[in-house]
matplotlib code that plots the C-alpha trace (Angstrom):
import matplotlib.pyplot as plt

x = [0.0, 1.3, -0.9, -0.9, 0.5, -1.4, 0.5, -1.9, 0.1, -1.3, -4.2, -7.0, -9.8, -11.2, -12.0, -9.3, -7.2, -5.1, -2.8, -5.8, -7.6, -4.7, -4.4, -7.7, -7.2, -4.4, -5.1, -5.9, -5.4, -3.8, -4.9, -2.2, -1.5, 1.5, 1.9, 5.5, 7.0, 9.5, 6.5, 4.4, 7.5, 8.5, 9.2, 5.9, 3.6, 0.7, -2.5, -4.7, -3.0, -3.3, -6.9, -8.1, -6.2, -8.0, -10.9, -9.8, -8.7, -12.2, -13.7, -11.2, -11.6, -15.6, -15.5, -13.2, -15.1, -18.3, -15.8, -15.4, -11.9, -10.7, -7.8, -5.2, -3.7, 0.0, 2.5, 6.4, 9.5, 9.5, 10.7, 10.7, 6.7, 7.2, 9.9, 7.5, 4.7, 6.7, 8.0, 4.3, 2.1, 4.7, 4.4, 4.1, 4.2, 3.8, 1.3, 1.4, 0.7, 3.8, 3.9, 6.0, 5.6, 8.4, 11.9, 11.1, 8.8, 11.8, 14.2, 11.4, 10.8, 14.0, 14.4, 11.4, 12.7, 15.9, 14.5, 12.2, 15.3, 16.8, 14.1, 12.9, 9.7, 8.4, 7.2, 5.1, 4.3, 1.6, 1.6, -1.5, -1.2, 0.6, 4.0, 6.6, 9.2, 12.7, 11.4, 14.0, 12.8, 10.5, 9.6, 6.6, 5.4, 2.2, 1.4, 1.8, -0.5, -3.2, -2.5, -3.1, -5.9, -7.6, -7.1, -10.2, -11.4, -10.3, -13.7, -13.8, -13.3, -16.6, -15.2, -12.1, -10.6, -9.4, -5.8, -6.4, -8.7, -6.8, -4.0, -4.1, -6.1, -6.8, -3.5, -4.8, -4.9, -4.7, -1.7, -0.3, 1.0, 3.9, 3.2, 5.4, 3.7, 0.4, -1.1, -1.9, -5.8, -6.1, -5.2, -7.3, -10.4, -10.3, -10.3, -13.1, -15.5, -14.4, -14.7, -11.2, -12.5, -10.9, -13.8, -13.6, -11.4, -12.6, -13.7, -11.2, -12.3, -14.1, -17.0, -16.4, -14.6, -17.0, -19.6, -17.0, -16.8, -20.2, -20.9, -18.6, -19.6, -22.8, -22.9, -20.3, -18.4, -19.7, -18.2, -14.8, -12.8, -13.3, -14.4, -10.7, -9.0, -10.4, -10.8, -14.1, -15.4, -13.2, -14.1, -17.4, -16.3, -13.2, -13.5, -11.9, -10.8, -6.7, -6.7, -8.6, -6.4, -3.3, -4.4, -5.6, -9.1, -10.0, -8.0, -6.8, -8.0, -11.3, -11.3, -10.7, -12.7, -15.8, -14.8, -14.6, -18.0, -19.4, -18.1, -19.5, -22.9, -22.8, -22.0, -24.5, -26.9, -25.9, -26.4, -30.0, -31.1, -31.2, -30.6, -27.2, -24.8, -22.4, -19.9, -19.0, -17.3, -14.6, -14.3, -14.0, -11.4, -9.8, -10.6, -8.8, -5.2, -4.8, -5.2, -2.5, -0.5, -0.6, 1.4, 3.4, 4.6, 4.6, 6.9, 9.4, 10.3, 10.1, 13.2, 14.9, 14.2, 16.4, 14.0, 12.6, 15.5, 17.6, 17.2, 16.4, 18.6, 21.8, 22.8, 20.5, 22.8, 23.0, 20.7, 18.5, 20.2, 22.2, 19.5, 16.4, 14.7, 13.5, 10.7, 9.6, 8.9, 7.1, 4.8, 4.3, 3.4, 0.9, -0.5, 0.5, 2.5, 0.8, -1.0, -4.6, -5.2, -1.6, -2.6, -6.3, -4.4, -2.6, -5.4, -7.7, -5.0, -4.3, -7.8, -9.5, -6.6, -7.2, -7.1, -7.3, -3.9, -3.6, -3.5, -0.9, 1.2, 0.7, 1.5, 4.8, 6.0, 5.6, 7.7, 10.4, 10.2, 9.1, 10.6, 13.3, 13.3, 14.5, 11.9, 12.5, 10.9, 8.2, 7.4, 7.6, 5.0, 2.6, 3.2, 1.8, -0.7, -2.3, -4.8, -3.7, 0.1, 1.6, 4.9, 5.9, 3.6, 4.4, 8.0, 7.9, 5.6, 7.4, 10.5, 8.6, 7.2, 10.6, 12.2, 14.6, 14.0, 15.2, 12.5, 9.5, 8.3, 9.0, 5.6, 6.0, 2.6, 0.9, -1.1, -3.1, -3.9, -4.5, -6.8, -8.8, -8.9, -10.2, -11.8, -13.1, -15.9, -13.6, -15.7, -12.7, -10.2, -13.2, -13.8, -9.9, -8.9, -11.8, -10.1, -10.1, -14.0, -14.9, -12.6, -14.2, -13.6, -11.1, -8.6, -9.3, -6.3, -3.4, -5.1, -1.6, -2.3, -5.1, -5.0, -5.0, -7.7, -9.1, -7.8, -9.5, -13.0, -13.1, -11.9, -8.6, -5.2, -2.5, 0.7, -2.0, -5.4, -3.1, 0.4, 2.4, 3.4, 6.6, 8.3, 7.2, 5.7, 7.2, 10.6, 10.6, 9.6, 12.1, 15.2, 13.4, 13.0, 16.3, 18.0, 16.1, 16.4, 20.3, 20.6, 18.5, 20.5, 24.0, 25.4, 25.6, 22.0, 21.6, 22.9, 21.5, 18.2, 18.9, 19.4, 16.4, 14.2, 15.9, 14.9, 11.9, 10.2, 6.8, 6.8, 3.6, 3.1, 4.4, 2.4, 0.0, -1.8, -0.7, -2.0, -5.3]
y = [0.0, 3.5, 6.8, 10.3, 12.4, 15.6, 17.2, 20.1, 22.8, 26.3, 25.2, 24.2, 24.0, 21.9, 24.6, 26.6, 23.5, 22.6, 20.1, 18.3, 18.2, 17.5, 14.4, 13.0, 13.1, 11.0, 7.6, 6.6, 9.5, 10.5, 13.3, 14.3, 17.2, 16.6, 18.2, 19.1, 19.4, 22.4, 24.2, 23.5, 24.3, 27.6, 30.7, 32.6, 29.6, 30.0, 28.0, 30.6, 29.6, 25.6, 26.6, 27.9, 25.4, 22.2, 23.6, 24.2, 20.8, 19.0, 21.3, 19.7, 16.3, 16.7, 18.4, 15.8, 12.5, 13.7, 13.4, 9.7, 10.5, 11.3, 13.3, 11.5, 13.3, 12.5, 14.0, 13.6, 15.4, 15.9, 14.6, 11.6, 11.2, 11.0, 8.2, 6.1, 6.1, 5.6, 2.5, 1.3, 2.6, 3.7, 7.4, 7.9, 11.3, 14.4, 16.9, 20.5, 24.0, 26.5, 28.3, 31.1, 30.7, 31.2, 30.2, 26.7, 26.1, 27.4, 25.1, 21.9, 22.6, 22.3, 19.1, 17.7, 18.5, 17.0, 13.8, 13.3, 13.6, 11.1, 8.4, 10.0, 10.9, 13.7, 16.8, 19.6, 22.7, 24.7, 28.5, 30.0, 33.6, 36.1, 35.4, 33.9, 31.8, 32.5, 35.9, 37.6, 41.4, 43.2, 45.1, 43.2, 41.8, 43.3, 42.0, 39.2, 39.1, 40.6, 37.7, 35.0, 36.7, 36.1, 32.8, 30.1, 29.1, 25.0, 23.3, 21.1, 17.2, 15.2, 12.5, 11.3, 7.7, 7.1, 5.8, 5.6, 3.2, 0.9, 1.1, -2.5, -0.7, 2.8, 5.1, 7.5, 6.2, 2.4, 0.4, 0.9, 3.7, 4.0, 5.7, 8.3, 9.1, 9.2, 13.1, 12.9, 12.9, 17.1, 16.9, 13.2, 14.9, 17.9, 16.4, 13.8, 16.4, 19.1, 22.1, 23.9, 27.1, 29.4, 32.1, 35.6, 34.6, 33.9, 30.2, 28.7, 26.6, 27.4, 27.8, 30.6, 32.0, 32.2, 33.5, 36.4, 36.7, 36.9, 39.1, 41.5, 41.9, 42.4, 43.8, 45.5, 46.4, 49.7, 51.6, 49.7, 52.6, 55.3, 52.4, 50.5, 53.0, 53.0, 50.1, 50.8, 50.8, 48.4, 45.4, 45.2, 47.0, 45.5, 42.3, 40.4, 37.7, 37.7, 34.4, 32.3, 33.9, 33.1, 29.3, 28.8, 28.7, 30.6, 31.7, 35.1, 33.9, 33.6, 36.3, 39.0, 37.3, 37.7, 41.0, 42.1, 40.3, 42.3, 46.0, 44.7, 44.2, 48.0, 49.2, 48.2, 48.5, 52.4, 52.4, 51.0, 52.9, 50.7, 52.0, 51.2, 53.1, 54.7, 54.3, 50.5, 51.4, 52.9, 50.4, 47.9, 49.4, 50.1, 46.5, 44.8, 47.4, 45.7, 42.3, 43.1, 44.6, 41.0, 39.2, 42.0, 41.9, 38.0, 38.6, 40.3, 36.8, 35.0, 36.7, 37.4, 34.2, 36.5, 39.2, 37.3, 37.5, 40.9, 44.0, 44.3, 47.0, 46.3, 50.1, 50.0, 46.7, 48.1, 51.2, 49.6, 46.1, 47.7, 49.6, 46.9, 47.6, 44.4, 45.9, 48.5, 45.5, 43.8, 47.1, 46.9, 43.5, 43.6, 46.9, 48.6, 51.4, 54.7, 55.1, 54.1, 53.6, 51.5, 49.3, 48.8, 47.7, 45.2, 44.0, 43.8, 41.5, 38.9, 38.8, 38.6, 37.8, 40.4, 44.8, 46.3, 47.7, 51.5, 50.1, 47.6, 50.1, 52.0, 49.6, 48.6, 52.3, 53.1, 49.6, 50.9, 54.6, 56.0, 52.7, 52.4, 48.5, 46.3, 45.0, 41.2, 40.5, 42.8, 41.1, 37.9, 38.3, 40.2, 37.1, 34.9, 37.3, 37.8, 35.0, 35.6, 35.7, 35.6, 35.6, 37.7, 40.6, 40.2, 40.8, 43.5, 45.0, 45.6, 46.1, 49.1, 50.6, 50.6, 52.8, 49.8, 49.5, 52.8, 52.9, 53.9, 56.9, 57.5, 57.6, 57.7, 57.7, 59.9, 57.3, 60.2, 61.9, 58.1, 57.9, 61.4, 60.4, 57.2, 56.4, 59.9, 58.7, 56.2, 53.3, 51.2, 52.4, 52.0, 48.5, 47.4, 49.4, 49.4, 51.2, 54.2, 54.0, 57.0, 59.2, 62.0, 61.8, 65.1, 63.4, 59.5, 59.7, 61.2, 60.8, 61.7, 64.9, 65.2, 66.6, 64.9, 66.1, 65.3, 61.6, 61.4, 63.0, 61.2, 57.5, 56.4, 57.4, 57.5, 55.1, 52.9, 52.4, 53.1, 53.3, 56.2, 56.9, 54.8, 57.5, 61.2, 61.8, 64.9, 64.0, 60.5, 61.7, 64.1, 62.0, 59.0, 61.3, 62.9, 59.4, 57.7, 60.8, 60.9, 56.8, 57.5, 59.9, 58.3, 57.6, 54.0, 54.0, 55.7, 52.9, 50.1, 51.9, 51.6, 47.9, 46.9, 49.1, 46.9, 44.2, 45.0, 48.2, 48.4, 49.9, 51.4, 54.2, 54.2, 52.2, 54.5, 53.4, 49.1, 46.2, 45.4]
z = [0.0, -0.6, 0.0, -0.7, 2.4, 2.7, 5.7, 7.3, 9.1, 9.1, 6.7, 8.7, 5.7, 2.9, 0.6, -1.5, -0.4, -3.6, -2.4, -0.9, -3.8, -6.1, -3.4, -3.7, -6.8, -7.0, -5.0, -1.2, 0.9, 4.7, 6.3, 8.9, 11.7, 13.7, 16.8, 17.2, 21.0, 19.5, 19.0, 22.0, 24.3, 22.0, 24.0, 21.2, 22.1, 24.7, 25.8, 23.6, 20.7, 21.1, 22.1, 18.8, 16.8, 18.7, 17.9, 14.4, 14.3, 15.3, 12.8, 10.3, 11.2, 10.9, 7.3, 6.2, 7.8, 5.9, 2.3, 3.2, 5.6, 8.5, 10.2, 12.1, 14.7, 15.8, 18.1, 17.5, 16.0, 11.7, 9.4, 12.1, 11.9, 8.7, 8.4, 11.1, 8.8, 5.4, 6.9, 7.6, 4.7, 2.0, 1.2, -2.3, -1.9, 0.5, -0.5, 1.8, 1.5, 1.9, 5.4, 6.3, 10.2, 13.0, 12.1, 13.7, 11.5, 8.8, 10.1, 10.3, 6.5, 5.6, 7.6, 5.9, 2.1, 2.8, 4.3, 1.4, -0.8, 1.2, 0.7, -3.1, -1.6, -3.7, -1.8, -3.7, -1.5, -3.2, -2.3, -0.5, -0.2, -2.1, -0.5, -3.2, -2.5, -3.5, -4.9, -6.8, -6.6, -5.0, -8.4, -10.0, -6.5, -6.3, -9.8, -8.4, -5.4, -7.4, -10.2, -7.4, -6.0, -9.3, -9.4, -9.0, -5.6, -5.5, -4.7, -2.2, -2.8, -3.3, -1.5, -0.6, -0.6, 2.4, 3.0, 7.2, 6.5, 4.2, 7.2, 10.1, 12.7, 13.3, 13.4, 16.2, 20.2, 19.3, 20.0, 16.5, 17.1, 19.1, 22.7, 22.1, 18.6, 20.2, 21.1, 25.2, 26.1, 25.9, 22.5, 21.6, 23.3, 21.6, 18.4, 19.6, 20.9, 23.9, 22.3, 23.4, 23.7, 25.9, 27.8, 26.1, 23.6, 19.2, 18.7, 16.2, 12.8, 9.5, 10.8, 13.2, 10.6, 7.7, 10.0, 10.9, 7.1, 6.8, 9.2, 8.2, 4.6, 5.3, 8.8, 10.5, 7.9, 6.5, 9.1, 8.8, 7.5, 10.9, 13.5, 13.0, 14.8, 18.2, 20.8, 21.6, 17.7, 16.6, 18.6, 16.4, 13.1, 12.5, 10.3, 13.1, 10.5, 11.5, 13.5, 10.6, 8.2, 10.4, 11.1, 7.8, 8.8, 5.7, 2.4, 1.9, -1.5, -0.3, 1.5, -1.3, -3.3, -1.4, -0.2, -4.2, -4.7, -1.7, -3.8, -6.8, -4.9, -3.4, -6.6, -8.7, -6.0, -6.3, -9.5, -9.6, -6.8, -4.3, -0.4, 0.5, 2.9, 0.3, 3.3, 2.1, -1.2, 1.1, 3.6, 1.6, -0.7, 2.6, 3.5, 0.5, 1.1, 4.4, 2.6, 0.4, 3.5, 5.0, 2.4, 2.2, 5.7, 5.4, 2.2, 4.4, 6.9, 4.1, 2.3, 5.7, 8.1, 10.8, 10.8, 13.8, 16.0, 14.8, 13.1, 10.0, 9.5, 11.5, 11.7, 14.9, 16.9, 20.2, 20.0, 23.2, 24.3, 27.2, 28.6, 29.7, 32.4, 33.6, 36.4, 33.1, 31.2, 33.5, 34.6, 30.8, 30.8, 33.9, 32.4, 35.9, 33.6, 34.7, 31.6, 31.4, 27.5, 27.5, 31.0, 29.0, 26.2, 27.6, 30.0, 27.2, 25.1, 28.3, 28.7, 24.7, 22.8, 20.2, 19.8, 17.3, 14.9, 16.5, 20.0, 19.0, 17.3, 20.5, 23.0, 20.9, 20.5, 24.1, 25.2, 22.6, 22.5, 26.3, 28.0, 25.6, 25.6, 22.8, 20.6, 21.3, 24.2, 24.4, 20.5, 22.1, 24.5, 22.7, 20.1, 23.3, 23.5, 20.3, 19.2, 15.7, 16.2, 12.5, 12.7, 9.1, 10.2, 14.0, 13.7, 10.8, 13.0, 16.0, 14.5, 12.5, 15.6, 17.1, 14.6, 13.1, 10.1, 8.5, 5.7, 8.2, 9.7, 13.0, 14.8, 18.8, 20.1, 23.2, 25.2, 26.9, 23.2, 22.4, 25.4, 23.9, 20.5, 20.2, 23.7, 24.8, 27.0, 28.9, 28.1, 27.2, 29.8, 32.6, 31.7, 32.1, 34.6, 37.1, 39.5, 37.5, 37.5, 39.7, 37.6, 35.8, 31.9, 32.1, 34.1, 33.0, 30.3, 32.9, 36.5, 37.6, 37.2, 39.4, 42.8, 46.2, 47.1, 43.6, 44.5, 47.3, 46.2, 43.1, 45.0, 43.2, 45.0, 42.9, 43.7, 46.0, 44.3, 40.3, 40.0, 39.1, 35.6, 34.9, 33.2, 32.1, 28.7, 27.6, 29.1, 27.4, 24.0, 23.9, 24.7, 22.5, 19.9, 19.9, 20.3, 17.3, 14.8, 15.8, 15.3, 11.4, 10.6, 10.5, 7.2, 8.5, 8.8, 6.0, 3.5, 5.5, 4.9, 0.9, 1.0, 3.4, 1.1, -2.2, -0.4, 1.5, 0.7, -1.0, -4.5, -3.4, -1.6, 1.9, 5.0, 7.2, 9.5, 9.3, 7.7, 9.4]

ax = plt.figure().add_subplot(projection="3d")
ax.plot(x, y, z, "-o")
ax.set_aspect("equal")
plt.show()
């Protein structure tokens, strides 16, 4: 017996699933996650993340049980999964989707190509999103994108012959399978039934994900344009799609092509009259930008694996490394930093998961720029936080709203005009930081600067009931200000900037306001 290996890593659907289709295709068929102890022990993984994906993975297994298969589950190192079934079932070949994930995943990928080598196993990797592999140029990439965007939505299998089945015994839980191959009962339940859901947090799988769709293209979406920007707004008019998109629930595919059905809709429902808030030709042009802005960030780990761990443009080596303050960065972390829209934030984001782009920016700039801490570790534990961690924009990200990169505008953010801006009434910074409730909307933004008698009248004493700001605003803009623009303007920096833009840059018009 031999079968057709379709390997599932951050792919979790049926539909737009070429190398499962081209599998079915192609003779008896094994479905197959493998949970990888590198990846459950990694210093971006947390329990949200395994969360979503279990559910994502029942979800999976249902879709593909009603097509006549199943999904085996399996636990162990790569390419040595791999090698243990080859010697049972005979792999005729491995069929897998592309990923440009953390550089474990990099280095895992590269294991895998050169095992298959090894043991002539052929191996096709089909690309899913607009990133290219061994892309030559950044000139012509945006052709690109919009090229694969274009291309047909890959139906979903009518049935699939089922190679699990043709195997002695079942491969997943049963004695077959060596113990140390086997996934322990929190992952064999999930699949089987408990739900893995994690209380406040999105629901993982297609389902969840096409109802967010959904929902968005025909709901909360007209207002996506002005309600992105603000905490309060966003939670509801932002699509909220990032975590399906970074586990693969949905297609980015999918997802522009429904979005450009959606402004096709509005626009000829303009046209004939019909009622529709003129508002949604905007947001969803917006809408589709940001689409393209997630490949292009993704495009950038892809050509520079390293991204993840150093600068991007090495001009800026020891700009912040000597100065960590460890007790800083964990006020930051606890959201105990002084400032109510950045302690919000990050009480929002251990709590939900998920905030929207602005506040992320803001979070990251204030960790780099008023606390002057490296980007690494604050990245790495916003990557635990964030439900939809994807590593190509997460690290481009934060190494953008550090000032590091040379190509990007330098954009240190106030939290208390932050605070004004975009939660005026206080609803968000009230429902994260409760003990700031009896504080009257004038001071909610810096209640350092009430006074004591203010404190005590109004219930919420400063350095007992809500720490004292960490550092000063106008003091740590200044010197943050004046250190980054001195670090740009080096000649050093300077070049560096040329060849990260050759490499890097858009050939559009500069980023904004992010990729979400």
């Amino acid at each position: 017996m031999t079968v057709q290996l379709v390997w599932f890593k951050k792919d979790l659907r049926t539909i737009d699933h070429r190398p499962l289709a081209a599998a079915a295709r192609a003779g008896l068929v094994l479905c197959v996650h493998v949970l990888e102890p590198e990846q459950l022990r990694a210093e971006d993984a947390d329990e949200r993340h395994w969360g979503f994906l279990r559910r994502s993975l029942m979800q999976l297994d249902a879709r593909l049980r009603r097509l006549g298969t199943r999904l085996v589950l399996l636990q162990g190192d790569l390419p040595g999964v791999f090698a243990w079934l080859h010697s049972k079932c005979g792999l005729a070949r491995i069929w897998c989707h592309e990923e440009t994930g953390n550089f474990l995943s990099y280095q895992r990928d590269r294991r895998v190509r050169a095992w298959c080598r090894a043991n002539a196993i052929p191996i096709e990797e089909v690309p899913q999103s607009g990133v290219v592999r061994r892309l030559a140029s950044r000139d012509g990439w945006s052709a690109i994108w919009r090229a694969r965007m274009r291309e047909p939505i890959v139906e979903e299998p009518q049935s699939i012959r089922c190679g699990a089945a043709e195997f002695p015994g079942e491969l997943c839980g049963q004695s077959v399978v060596p113990q140390e191959l086997q996934p322990d009962a929190y992952w064999r339940e999930g699949v089987d039934g408990v739900s893995g859901e994690l209380p406040g947090f999105q629901e993982g799988g297609c389902d969840a994900g096409e109802r967010y769709l959904q929902t968005f293209l025909e709901l909360r979406g007209a207002d996506y344009r002005r309600a992105m920007s603000s905490p309060v707004t966003g939670e509801q008019g932002c699509s909220r799609l990032s975590p399906y998109l970074a586990f693969g629930n949905l297609s980015i595919r999918q997802v522009v092509q429904r979005s450009r059905a959606r402004l096709l809709q509005v626009r000829e429902d303009l046209r004939g009259g019909v009622s529709v808030d003129e508002s949604w030709t905007q947001s969803l042009a917006s809408f589709e930008s940001r689409l393209s802005w997630h490949c292009h960030f993704m495009q950038k780990l892809e050509d520079e694996p390293q991204l993840e761990f150093r600068n991007v443009n090495r001009a800026f080596d020891g700009l912040r490394e000597n100065e960590f303050r460890e007790e800083w960065f964990r006020a930051w972390q606890d959201g105990q930093t002084g400032y109510p829209m950045v302690d919000a934030c990050m009480r929002a984001l251990r709590s939900t998961g998920w905030i929207n782009f602005r506040m992320r920016a803001m979070v990251m700039s204030f960790a780099a720029y008023h606390l002057w801490l490296h980007w690494r570790r604050p990245a790495l534990h916003l990557a635990r936080m964030f439900t939809d961690y994807e590593p190509g924009i997460h690290y481009s990200q934060c190494q953008m709203q550090s000032g590091v990169t040379g190509i990007n505008t330098i954009r240190i953010y106030s939290p208390a005009k932050q605070a004004r801006d975009q939660d005026p009434s206080g609803l968000f910074i009230r429902r994260w930081v409760p003990e700031l409730d009896g504080v009257p909307d004038e001071f909610l933004a810096e209640p350092h600067r009430m006074s004591v008698f203010q404190q005590s009248l109004f219930g919420c004493r400063i350095g007992r009931d809500y720490p004292v700001p960490l550092v000063e605003h106008e003091s740590a803009y200044r010197l943050a200000r004046d250190r980054i623009f001195a670090a740009v303007s080096t000649s050093a920096a300077r070049q560096a900037a040329a060849a990260v833009y050759e490499r890097h840059g858009s050939r559009r018009r500069p980023l904004t306001d992010g990729n979400r």
